[in-house]
N, CA, C and O of each residue as an XYZ file, in Angstrom:
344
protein
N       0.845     -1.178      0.000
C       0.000      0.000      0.000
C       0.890      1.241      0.000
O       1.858      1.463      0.727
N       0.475      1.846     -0.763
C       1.483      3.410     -1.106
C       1.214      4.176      0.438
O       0.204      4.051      1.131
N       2.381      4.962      0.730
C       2.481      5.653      1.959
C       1.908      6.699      1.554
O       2.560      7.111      0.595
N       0.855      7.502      1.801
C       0.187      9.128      1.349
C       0.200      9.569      2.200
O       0.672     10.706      2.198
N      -0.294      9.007      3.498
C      -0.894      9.976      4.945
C       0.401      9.894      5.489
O       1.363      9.130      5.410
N      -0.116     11.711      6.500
C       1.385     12.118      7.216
C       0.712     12.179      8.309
O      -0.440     12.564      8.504
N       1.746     11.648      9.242
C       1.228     12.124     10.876
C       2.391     13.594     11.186
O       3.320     13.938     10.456
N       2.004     14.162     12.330
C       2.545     15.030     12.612
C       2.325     15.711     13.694
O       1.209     16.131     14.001
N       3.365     15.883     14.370
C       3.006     15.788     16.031
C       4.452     16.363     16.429
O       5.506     16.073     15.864
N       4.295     17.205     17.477
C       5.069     17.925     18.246
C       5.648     17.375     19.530
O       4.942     17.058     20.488
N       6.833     17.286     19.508
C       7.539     16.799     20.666
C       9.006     17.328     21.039
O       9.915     17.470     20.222
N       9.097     17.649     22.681
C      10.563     17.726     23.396
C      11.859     17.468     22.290
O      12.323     16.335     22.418
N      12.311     18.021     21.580
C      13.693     18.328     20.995
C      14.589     16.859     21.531
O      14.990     15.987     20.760
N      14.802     16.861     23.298
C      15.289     16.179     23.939
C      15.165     14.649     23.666
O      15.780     13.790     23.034
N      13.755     14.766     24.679
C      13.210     13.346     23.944
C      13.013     12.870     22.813
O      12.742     11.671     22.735
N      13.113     13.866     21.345
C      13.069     13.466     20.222
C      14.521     12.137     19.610
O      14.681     11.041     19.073
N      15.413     13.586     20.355
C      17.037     12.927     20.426
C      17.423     11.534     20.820
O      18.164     10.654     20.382
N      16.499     11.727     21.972
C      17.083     10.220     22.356
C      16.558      9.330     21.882
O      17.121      8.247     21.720
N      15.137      9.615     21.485
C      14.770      8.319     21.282
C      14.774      7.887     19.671
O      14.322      6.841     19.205
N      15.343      8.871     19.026
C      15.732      8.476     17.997
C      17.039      7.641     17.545
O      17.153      6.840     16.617
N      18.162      8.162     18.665
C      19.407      7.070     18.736
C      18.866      5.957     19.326
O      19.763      5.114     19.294
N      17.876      5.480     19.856
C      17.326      4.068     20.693
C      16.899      3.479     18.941
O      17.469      2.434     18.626
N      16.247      3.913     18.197
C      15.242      4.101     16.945
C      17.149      3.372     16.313
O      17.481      2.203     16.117
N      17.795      4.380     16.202
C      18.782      4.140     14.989
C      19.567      2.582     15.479
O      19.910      1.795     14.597
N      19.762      2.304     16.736
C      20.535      1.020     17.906
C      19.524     -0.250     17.463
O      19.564     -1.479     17.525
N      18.652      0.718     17.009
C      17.698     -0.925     16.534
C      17.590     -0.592     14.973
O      18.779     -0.292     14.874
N      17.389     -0.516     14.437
C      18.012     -0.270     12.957
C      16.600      0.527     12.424
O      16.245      0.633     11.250
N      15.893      1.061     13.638
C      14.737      1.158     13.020
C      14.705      3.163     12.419
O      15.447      3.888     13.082
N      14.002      3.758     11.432
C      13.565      4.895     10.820
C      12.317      5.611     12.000
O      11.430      4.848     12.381
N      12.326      6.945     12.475
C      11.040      7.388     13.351
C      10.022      6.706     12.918
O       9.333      6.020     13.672
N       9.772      6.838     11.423
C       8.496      6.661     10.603
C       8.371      4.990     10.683
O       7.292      4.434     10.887
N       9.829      4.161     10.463
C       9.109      3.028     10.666
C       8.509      2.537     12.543
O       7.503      1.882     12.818
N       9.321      3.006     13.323
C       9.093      2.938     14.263
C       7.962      3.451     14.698
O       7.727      2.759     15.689
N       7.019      4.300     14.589
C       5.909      4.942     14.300
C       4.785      3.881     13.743
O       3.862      3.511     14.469
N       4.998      3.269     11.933
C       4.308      2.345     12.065
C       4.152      1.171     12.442
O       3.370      0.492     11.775
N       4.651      0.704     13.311
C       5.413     -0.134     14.301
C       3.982     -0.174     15.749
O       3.312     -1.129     16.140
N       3.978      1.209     16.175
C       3.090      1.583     16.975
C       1.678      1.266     16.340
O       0.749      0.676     16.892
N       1.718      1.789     15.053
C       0.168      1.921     14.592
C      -0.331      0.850     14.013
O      -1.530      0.752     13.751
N       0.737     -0.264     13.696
C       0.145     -1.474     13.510
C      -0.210     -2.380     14.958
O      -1.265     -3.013     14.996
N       0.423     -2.391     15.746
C       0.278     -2.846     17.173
C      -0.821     -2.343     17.411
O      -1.542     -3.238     16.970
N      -1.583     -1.483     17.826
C      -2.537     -0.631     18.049
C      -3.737     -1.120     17.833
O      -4.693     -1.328     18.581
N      -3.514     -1.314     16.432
C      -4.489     -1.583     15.187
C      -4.645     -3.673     15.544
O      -5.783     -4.062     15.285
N      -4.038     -4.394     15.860
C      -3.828     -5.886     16.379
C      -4.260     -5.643     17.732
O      -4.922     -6.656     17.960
N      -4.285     -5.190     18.396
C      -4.238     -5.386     20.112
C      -6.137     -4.307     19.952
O      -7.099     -4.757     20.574
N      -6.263     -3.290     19.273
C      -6.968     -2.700     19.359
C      -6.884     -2.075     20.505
O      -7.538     -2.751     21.299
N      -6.418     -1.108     21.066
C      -5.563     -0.013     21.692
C      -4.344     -0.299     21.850
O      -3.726     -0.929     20.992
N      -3.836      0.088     22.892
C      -2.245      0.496     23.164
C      -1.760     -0.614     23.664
O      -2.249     -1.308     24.556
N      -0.645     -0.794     22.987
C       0.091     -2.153     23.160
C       0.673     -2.427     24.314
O       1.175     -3.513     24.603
N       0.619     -1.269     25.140
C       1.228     -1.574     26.804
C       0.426     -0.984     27.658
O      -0.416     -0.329     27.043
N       0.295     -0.912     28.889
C      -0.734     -0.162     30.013
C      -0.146      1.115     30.028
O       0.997      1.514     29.805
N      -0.791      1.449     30.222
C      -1.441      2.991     30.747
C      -1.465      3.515     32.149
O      -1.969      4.635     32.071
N      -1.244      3.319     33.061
C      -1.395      3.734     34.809
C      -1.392      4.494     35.561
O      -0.179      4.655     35.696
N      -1.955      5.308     36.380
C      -1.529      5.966     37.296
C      -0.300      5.269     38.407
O      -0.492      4.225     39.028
N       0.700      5.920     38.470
C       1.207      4.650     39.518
C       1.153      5.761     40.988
O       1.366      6.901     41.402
N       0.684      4.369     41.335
C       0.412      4.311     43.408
C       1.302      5.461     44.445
O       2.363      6.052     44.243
N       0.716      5.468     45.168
C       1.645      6.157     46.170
C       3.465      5.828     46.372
O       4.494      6.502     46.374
N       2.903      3.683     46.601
C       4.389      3.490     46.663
C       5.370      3.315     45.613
O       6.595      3.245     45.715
N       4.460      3.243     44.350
C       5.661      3.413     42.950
C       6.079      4.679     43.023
O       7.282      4.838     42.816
N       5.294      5.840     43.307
C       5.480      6.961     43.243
C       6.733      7.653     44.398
O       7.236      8.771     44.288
N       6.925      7.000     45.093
C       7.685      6.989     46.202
C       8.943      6.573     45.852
O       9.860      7.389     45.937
N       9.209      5.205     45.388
C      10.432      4.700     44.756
C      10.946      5.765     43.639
O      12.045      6.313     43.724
N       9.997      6.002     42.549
C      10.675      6.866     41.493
C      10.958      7.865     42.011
O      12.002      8.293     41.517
N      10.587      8.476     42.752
C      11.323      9.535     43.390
C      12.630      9.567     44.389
O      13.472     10.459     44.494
N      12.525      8.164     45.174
C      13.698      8.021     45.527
C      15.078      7.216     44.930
O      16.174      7.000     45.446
N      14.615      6.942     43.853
C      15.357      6.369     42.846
C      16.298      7.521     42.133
O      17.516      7.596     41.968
N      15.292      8.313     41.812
C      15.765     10.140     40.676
C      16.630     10.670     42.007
O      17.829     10.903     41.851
N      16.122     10.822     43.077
C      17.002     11.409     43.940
C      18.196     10.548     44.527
O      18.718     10.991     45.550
N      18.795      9.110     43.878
C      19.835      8.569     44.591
C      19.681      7.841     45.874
O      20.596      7.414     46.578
N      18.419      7.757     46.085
C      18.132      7.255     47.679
C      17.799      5.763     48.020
O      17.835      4.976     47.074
N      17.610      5.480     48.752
C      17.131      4.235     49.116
C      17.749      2.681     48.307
O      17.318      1.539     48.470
N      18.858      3.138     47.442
C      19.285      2.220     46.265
C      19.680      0.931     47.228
O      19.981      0.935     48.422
N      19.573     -0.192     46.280
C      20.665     -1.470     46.709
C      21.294     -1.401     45.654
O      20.700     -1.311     44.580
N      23.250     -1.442     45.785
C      23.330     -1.610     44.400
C      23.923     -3.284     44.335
O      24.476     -3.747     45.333
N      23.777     -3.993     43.272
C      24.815     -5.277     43.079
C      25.790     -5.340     41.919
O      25.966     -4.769     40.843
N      26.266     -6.174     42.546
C      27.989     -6.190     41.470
C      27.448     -6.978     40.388
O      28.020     -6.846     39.306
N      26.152     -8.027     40.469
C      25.915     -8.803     39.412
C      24.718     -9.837     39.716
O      24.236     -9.769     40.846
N      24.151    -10.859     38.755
C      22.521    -11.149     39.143
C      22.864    -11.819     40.718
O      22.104    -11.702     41.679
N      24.237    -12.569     40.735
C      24.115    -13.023     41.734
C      24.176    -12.730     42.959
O      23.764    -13.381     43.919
N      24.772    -11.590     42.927
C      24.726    -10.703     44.241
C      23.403     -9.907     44.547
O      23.185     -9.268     45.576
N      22.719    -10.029     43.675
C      21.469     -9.368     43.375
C      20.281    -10.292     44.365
O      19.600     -9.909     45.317
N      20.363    -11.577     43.727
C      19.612    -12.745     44.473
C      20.094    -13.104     45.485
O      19.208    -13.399     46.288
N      21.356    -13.271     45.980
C      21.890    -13.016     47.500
C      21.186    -12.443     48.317
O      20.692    -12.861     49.363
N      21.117    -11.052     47.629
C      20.694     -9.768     48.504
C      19.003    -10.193     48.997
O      18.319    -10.243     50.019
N      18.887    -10.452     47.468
C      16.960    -10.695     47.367
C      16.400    -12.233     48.709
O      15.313    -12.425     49.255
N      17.763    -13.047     48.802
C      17.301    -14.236     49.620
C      16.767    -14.993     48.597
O      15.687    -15.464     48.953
N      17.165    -15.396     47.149
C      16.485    -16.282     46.441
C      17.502    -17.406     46.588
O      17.293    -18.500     46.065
């Protein structure tokens, strides 16, 4: 099917940037990556991932996450599951 229709939509400079080097790391074009979205969409019949408000306590972590806080860090999975008690 011939490509005719244009989407067109305004976005952060920033976020354009990055997520276009994520776009290029996968070999993918905005536009194909774009119809990428709109075929998913179009199969799932809405949005191919959730949507959420997140909770008090997600909301809590991301914030103490952005601010450096509360971290565990590990050297690797296994120190990770150590830590976790698996």
């Amino acid at each position: 099917m011939a490509k005719t229709a244009t989407v067109r939509a305004r976005i952060e400079p920033e976020l354009k940037e990055d997520v276009e080097k994520l776009f290029e790391k996968l070999g993918l074009s905005a536009t194909e990556a774009i119809t990428v979205f709109y075929r998913q969409v179009k199969l799932r019949n809405g949005l191919p991932f959730n949507v959420v408000i997140p909770n008090k306590t997600t909301e809590k972590v991301f914030k103490d996450t952005d601010a450096n806080r509360n971290l565990i860090r590990c050297e690797d999975a296994d120190d990770m599951f150590d830590k976790l008690g698996i």
